[in-house]
VOPAGU-2260 file (C-alpha; in pm, 1 decimal, decimal comma):
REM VOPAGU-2260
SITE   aa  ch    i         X         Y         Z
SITE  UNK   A    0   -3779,5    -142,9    2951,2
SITE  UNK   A    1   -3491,8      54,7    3094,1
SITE  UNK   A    2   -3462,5    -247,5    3378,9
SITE  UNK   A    3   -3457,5    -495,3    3144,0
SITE  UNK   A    4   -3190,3    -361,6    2918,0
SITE  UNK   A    5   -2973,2    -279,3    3227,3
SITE  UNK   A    6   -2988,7    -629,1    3339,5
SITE  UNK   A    7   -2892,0    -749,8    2979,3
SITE  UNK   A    8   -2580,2    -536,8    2993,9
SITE  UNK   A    9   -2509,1    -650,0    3294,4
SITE  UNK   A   10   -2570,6   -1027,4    3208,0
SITE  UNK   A   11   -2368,9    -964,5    2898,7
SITE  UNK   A   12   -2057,4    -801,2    3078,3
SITE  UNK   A   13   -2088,2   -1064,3    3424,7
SITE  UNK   A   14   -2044,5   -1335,1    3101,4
SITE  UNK   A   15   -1792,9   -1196,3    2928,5
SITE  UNK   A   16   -1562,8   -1208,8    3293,1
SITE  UNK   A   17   -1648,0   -1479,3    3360,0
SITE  UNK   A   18   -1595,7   -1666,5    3000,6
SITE  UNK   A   19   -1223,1   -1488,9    2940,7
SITE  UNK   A   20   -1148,6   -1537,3    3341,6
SITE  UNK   A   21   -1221,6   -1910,3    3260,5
SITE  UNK   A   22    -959,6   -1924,8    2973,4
SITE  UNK   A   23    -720,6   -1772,6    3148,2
SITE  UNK   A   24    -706,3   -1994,4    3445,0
SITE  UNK   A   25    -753,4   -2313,8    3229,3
SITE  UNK   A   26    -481,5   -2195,4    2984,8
SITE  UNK   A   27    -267,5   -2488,0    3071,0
SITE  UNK   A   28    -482,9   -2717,3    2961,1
SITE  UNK   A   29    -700,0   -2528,6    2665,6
SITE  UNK   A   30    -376,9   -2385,2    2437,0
SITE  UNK   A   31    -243,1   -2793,0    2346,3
SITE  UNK   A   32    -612,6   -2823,3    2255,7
SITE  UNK   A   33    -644,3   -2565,2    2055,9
SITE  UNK   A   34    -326,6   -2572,4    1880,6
SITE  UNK   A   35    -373,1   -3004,2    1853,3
SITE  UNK   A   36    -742,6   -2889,1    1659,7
SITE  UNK   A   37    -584,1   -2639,7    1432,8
SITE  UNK   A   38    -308,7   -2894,1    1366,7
SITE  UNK   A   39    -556,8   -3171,6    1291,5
SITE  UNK   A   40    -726,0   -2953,8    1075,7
SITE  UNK   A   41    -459,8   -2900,1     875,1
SITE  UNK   A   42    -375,0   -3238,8     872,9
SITE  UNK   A   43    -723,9   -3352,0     759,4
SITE  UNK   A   44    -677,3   -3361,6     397,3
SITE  UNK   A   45    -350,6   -3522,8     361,6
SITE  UNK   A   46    -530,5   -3766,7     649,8
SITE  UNK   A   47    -831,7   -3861,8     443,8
SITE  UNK   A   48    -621,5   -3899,9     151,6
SITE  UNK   A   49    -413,9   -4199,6     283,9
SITE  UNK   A   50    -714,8   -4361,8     384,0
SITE  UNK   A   51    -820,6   -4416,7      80,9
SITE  UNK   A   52    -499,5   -4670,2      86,2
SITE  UNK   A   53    -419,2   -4753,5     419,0
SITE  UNK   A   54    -644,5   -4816,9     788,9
SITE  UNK   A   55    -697,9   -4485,6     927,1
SITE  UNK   A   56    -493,3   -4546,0    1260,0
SITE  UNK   A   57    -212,0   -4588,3    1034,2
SITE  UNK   A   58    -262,2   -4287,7     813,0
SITE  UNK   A   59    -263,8   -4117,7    1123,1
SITE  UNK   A   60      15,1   -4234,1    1247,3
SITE  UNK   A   61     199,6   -4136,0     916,2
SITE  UNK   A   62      96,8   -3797,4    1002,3
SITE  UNK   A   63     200,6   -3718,8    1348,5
SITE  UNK   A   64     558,2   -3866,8    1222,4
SITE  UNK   A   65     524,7   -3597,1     953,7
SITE  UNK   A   66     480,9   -3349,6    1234,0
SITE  UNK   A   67     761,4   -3519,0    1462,9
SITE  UNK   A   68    1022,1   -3544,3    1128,6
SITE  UNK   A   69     955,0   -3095,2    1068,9
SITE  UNK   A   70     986,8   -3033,0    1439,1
SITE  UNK   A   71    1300,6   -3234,0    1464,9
SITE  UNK   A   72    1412,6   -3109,9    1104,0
SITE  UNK   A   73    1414,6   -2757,6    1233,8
SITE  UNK   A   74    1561,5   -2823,3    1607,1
SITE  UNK   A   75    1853,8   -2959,2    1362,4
SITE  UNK   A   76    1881,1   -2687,2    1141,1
SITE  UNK   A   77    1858,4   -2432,7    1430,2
SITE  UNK   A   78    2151,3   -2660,6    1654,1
SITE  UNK   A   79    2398,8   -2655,6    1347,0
SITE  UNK   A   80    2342,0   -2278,2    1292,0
SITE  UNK   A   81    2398,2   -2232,5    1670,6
SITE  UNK   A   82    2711,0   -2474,8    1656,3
SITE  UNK   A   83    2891,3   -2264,4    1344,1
SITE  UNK   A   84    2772,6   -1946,7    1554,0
SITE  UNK   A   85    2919,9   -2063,5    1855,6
SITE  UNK   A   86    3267,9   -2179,0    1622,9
SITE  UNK   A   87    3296,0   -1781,8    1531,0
SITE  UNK   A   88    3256,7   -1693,5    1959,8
SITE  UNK   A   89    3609,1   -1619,1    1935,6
SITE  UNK   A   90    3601,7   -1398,8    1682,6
SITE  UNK   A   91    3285,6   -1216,7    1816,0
SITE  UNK   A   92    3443,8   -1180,5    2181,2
SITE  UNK   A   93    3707,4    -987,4    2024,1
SITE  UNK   A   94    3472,1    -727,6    1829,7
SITE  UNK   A   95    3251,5    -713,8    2170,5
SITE  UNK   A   96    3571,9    -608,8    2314,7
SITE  UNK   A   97    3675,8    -362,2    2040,4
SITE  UNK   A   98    3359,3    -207,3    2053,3
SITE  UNK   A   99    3376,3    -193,2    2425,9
SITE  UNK   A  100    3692,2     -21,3    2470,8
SITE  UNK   A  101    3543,9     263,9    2217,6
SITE  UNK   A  102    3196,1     315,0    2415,6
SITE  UNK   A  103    3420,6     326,5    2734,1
SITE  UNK   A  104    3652,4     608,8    2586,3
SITE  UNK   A  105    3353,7     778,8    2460,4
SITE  UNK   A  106    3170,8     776,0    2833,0
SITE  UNK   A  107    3525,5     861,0    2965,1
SITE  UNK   A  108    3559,1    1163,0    2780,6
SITE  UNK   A  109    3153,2    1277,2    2810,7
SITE  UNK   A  110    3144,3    1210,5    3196,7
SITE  UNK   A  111    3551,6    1197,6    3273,7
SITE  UNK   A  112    3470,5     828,9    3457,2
SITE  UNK   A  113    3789,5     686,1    3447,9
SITE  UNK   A  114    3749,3     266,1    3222,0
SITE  UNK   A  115    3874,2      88,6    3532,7
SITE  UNK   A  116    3589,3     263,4    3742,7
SITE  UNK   A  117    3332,6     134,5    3438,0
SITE  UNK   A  118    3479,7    -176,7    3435,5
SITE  UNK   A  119    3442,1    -255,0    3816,6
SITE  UNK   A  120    3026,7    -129,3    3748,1
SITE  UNK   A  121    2967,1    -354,5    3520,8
SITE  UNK   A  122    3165,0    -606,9    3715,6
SITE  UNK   A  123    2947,7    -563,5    3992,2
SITE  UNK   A  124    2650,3    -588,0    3811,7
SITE  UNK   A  125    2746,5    -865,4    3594,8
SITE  UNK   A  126    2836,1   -1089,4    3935,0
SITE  UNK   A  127    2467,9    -972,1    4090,5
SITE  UNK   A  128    2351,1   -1140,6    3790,4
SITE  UNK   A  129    2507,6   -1453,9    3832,3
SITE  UNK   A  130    2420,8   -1481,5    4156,1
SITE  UNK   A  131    2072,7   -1447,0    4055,5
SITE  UNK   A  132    2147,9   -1673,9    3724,9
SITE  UNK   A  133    2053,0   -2014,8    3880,4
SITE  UNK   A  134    1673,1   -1922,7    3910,6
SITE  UNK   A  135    1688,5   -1810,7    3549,0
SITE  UNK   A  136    1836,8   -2118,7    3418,1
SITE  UNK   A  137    1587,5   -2306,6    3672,1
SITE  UNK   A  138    1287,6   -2110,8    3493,3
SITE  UNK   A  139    1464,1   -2211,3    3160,5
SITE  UNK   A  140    1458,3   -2581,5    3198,5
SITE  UNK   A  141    1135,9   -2594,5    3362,3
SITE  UNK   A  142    1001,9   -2396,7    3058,4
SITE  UNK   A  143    1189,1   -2668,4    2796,3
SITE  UNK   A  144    1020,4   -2918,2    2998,9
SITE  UNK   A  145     679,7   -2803,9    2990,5
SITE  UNK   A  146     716,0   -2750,3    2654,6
SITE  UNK   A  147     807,7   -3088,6    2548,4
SITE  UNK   A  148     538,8   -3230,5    2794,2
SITE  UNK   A  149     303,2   -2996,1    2555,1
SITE  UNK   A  150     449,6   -3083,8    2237,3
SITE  UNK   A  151     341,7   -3477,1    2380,3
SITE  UNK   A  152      -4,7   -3373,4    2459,0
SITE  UNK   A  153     -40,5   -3182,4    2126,4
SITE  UNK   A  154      21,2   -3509,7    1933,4
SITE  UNK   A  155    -154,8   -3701,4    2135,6
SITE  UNK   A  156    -447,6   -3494,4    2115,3
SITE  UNK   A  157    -419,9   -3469,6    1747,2
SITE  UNK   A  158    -449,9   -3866,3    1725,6
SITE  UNK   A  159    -756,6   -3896,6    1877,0
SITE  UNK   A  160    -913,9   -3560,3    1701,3
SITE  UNK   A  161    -864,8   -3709,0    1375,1
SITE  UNK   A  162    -940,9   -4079,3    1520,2
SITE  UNK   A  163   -1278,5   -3966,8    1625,1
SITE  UNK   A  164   -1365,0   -3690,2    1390,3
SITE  UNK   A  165   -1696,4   -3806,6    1283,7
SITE  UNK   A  166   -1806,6   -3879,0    1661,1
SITE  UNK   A  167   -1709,1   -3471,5    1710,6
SITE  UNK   A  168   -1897,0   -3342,2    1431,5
SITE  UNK   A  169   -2220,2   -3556,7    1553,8
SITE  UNK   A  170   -2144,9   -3458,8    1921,7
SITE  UNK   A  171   -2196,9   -3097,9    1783,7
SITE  UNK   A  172   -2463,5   -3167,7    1518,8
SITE  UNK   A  173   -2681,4   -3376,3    1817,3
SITE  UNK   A  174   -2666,8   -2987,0    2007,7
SITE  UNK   A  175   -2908,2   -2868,0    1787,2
SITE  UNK   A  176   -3245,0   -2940,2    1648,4
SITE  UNK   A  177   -3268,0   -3130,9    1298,2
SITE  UNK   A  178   -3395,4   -2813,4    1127,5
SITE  UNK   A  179   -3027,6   -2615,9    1216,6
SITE  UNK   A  180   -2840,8   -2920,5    1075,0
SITE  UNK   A  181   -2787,6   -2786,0     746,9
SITE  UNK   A  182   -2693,8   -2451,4     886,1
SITE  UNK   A  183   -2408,5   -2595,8    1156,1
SITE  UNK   A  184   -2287,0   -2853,0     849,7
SITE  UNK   A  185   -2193,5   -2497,1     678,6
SITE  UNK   A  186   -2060,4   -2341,8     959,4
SITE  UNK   A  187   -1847,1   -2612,6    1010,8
SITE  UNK   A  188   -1762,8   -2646,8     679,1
SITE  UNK   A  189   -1640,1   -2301,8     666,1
SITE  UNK   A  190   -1411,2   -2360,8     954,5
SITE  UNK   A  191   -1217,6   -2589,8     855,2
SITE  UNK   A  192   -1173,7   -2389,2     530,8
SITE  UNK   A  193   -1073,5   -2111,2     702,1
SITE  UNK   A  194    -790,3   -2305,3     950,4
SITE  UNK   A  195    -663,1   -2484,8     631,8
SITE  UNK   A  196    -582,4   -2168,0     444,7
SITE  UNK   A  197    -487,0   -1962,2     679,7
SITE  UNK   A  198    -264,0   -2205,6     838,7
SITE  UNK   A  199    -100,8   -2332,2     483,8
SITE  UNK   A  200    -115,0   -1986,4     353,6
SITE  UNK   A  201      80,5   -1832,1     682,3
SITE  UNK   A  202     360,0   -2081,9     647,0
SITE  UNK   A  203     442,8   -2015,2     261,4
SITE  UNK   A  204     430,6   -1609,8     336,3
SITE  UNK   A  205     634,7   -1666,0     683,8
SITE  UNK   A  206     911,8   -1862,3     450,5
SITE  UNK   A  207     860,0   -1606,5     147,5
SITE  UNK   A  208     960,4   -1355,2     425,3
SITE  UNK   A  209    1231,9   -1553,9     581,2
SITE  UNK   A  210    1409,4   -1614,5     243,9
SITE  UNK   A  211    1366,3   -1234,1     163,8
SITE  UNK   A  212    1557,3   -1135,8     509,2
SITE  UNK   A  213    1831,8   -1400,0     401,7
SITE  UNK   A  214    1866,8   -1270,0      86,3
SITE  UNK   A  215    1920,9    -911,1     226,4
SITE  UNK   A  216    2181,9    -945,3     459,3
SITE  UNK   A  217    2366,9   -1194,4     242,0
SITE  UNK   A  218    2369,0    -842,9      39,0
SITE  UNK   A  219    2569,9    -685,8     314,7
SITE  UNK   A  220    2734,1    -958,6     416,4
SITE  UNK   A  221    2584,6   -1017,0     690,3
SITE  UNK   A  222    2762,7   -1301,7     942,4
SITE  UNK   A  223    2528,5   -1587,3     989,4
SITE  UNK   A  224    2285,0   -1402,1     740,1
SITE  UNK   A  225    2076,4   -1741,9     650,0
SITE  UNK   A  226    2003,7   -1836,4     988,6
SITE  UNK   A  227    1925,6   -1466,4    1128,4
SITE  UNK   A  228    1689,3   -1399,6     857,4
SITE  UNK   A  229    1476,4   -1733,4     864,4
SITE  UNK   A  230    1470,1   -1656,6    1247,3
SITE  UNK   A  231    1341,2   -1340,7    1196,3
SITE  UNK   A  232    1140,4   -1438,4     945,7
SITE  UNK   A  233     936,7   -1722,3    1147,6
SITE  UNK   A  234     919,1   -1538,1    1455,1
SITE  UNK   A  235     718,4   -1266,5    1268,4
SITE  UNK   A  236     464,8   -1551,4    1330,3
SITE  UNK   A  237     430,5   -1389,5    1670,1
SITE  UNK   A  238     259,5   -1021,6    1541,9
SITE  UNK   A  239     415,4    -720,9    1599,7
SITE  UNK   A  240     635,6    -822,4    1874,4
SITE  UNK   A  241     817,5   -1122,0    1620,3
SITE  UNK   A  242     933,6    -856,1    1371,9
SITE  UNK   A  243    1092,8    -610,9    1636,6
SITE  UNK   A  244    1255,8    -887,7    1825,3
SITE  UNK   A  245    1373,1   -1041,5    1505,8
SITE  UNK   A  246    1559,9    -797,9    1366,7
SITE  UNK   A  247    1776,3    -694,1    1723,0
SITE  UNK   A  248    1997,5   -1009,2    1664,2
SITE  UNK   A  249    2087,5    -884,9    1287,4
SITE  UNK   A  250    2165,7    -543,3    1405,1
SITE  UNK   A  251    2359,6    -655,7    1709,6
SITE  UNK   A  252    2583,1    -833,2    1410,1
SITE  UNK   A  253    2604,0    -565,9    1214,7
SITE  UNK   A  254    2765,2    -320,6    1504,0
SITE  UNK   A  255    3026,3    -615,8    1604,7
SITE  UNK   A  256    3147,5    -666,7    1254,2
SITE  UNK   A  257    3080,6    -395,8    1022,3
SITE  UNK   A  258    3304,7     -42,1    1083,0
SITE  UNK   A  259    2990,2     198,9     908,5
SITE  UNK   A  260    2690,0     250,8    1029,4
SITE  UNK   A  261    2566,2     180,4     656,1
SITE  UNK   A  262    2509,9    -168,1     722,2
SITE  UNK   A  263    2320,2     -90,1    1046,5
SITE  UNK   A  264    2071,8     139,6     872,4
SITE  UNK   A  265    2078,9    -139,0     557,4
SITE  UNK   A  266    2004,6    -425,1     794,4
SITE  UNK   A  267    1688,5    -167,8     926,9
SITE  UNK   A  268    1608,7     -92,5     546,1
SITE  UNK   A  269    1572,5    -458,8     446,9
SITE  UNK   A  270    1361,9    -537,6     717,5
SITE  UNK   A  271    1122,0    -190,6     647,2
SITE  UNK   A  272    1154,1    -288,9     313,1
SITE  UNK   A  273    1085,8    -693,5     348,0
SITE  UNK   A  274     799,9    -579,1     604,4
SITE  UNK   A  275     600,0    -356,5     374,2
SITE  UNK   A  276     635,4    -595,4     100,0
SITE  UNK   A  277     496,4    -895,4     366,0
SITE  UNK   A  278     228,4    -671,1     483,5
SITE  UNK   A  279     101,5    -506,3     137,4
SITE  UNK   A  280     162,1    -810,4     -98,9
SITE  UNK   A  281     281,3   -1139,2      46,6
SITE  UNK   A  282      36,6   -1213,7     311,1
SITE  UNK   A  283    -259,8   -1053,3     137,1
SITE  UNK   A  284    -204,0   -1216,9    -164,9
SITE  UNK   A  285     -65,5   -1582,0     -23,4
SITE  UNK   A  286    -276,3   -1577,4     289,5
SITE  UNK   A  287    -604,8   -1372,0     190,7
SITE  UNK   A  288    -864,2   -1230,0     393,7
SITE  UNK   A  289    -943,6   -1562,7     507,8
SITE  UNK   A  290    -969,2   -1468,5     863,0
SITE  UNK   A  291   -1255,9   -1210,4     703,9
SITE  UNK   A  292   -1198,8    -959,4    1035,1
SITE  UNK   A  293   -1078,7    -595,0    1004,9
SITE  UNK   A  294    -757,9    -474,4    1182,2
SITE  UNK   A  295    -933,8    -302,3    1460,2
SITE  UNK   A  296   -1066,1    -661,6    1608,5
SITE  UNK   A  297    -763,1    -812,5    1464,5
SITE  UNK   A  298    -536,6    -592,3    1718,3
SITE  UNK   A  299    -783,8    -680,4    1969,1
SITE  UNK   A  300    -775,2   -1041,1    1934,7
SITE  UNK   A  301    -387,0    -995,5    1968,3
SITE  UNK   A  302    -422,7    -774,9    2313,8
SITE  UNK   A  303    -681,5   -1000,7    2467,3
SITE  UNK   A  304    -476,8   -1350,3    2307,7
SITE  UNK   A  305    -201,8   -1198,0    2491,3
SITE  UNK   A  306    -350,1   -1116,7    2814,4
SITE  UNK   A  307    -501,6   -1402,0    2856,9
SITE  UNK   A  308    -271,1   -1681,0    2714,3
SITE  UNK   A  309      31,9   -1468,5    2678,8
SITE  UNK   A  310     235,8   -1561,3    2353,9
SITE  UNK   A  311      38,7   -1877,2    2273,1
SITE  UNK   A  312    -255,3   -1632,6    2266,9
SITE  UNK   A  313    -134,1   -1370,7    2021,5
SITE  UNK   A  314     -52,0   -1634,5    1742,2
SITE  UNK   A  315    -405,8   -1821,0    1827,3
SITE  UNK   A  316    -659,8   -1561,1    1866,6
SITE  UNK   A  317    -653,4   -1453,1    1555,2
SITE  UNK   A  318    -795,8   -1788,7    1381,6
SITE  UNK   A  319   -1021,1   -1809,2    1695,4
SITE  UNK   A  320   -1130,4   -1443,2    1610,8
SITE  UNK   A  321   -1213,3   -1597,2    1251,6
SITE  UNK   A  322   -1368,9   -1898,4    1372,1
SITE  UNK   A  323   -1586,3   -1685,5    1612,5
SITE  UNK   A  324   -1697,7   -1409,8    1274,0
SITE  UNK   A  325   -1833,7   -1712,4    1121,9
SITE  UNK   A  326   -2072,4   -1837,7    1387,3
SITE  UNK   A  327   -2147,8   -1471,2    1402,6
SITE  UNK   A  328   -2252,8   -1425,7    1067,8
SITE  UNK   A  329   -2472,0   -1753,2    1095,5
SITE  UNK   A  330   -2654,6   -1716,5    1378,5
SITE  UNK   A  331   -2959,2   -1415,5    1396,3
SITE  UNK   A  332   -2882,5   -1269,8    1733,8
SITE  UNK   A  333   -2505,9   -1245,6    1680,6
SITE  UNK   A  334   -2522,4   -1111,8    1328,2
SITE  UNK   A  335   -2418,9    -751,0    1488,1
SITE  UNK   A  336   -2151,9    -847,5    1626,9
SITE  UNK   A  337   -1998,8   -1047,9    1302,3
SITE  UNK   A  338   -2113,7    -738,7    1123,0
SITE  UNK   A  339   -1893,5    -514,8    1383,1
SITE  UNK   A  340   -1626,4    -727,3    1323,7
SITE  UNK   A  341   -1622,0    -757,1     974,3
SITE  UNK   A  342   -1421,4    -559,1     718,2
SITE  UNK   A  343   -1485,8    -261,7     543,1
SITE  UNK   A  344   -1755,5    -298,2     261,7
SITE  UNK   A  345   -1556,5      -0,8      54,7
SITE  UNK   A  346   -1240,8    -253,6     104,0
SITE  UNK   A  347   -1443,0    -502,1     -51,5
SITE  UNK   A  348   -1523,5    -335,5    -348,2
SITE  UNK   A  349   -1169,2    -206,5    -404,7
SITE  UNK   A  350   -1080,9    -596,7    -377,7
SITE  UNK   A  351   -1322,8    -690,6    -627,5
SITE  UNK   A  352   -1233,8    -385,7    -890,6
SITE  UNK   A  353    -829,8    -465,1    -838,4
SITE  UNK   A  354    -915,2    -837,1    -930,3
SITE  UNK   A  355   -1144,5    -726,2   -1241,9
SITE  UNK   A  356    -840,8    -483,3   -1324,3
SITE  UNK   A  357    -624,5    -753,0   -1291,7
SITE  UNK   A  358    -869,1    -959,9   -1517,5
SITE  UNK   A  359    -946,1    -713,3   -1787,1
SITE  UNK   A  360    -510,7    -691,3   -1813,6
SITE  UNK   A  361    -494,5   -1109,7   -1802,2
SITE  UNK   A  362    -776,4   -1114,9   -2089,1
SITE  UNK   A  363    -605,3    -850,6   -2322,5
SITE  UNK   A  364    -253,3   -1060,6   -2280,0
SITE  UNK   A  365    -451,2   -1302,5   -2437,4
């Protein structure tokens, strides 16, 4: 007995290398997939719908343009802010140097380094790094290429997902026996559920956020305030690491062109503030617990996503970790698991009695 269990652990953990050593050195090819399924998946209603008016290859069609028209839409909006940035370059050259001058005579009179001395450092260091700047801009350009090449295979994966969608579902129904039809009809069911509201419902919180940060340092006048704050809002999509690297750029602004340290600590205030409200009421509300896994394997997800795929990972992971609760829950032997990963049943119940609270105030409105 104690043999046999040793050699299930051991199958277990020789599996779980291998399996997450296999993503990892097929990453290249598996992350368009993935994100071209999710994508499709999202696009299935709206697909379906103009079917019912036009030949499917052209309602698909119709969609991927929809796709191009936002990604192109938002390269637009993000070159135009970057051109009226790059209009005030003047302006921010001088406050770089304003500001420099004062951290110099600070240093001067805290380590009696004379400027000329600390401007002949940095100098030195800033020439090292131009002399090391051509592979950087190499490794730039080579990662724009790549990622139009992906952007390609995305779409073009995303044709032939939605083009052959029924042939899918019976290539996966045809894996099992009749009797487990019913049961992998749900399961898949419940995916695509899940990706479609948890992909729809991310995007409205991400802009709810992004218009909140705009507001906020439009309230401190902020330069480029619109721009910085949808950027900061949208690259929350990345978690944790989106909302810390968001809000440097705001900051940054608010040292060059404010003279109080006020703004600095507002600009840190709206983002607590915009964060908490995200966190608490935004994305539970607008997003739900569609994902249906508790923080501890949502962290997880995120560590492993970005191990393994890097920042691709971290935004992915967590629908796959949603995906992968559901087949859980539905099949006997993984039940424990689904169960491990699922969230709190005291949660639950708080849930359910804030909606009836909610309820009990709707029906005495009435």
């Amino acid at each position: 007995m104690k043999d046999r269990l040793i050699y299930k652990a051991s199958a277990l953990l020789l599996f779980i290398i291998l399996f997450f050593t296999g993503l990892y050195f097929a990453r290249n090819f598996l992350i368009p997939v993935v994100f071209a399924v999710l994508l499709a998946m999202l696009l299935l209603p709206l697909c379906k719908w103009l079917e019912k008016r036009l030949p499917r290859i052209l309602s698909i069609l119709i969609c991927i343009l929809l796709i191009i028209s936002i990604v192109a839409g938002i390269i637009f909006l993000f070159y135009s802010q970057v051109v009226n940035f790059a209009n005030d370059f003047e302006e921010v050259k001088e406050k770089l140097n304003e500001k420099l001058s004062t951290v110099q005579d600070y240093i001067e009179s805290k380590t009696n380094v004379p400027a000329k001395e600390q401007m002949s450092w940095v100098k030195e260091k800033f020439s090292t790094f131009l002399n090391s700047s051509g592979s950087f801009v190499k490794s730039i350009l080579m990662a724009f290429t790549e990622g139009v090449v992906t952007f390609g295979l995305i779409l073009i994966y995303i044709f032939f997902f939605l083009l052959y969608r029924e042939r899918f579902k019976n290539f996966i129904l045809r894996l099992f026996t009749q009797e487990h039809h019913e049961k992998v009809e749900y399961v898949i069911n419940n995916t695509k559920d899940l990706i479609l509201k948890y992909l729809s419902g991310l995007l409205i919180a991400l802009t709810i956020l992004s218009v909140m940060n705009a507001i906020g340092l439009l309230a401190l006048g902020i330069k480029q305030a619109i721009f910085l704050g949808f950027l900061a809002g949208y690259l929350n999509i990345i978690p944790y690491v989106g909302t810390l690297v968001g809000s440097i750029f705001p900051i940054i602004m608010a040292l060059l062109f404010k003279d109080s340290m006020f703004y600095v600590i507002g600009v840190i205030a709206v983002f607590l503030f915009n964060q908490f409200i995200d966190n608490n009421i935004t994305t539970p509300n607008v997003v739900g617990s569609h994902v249906q896994v508790n923080p501890l394997a949502t962290i997880m997800s995120i560590i492993i996503g970005g191990i393994v795929w890097g920042i691709p990972g971290m935004i992915l992971f967590i629908p796959l970790a949603g995906i992968f609760k559901i087949v859980c829950d539905n099949v006997d032997e993984l039940k424990p698991i689904g169960y491990l990963m699922g969230e709190n049943e005291k949660e639950k119940e708080k849930s359910t009695l804030f909606q009836k609270i909610k309820g009990i105030f709707k029906k005495k409105k009435a």
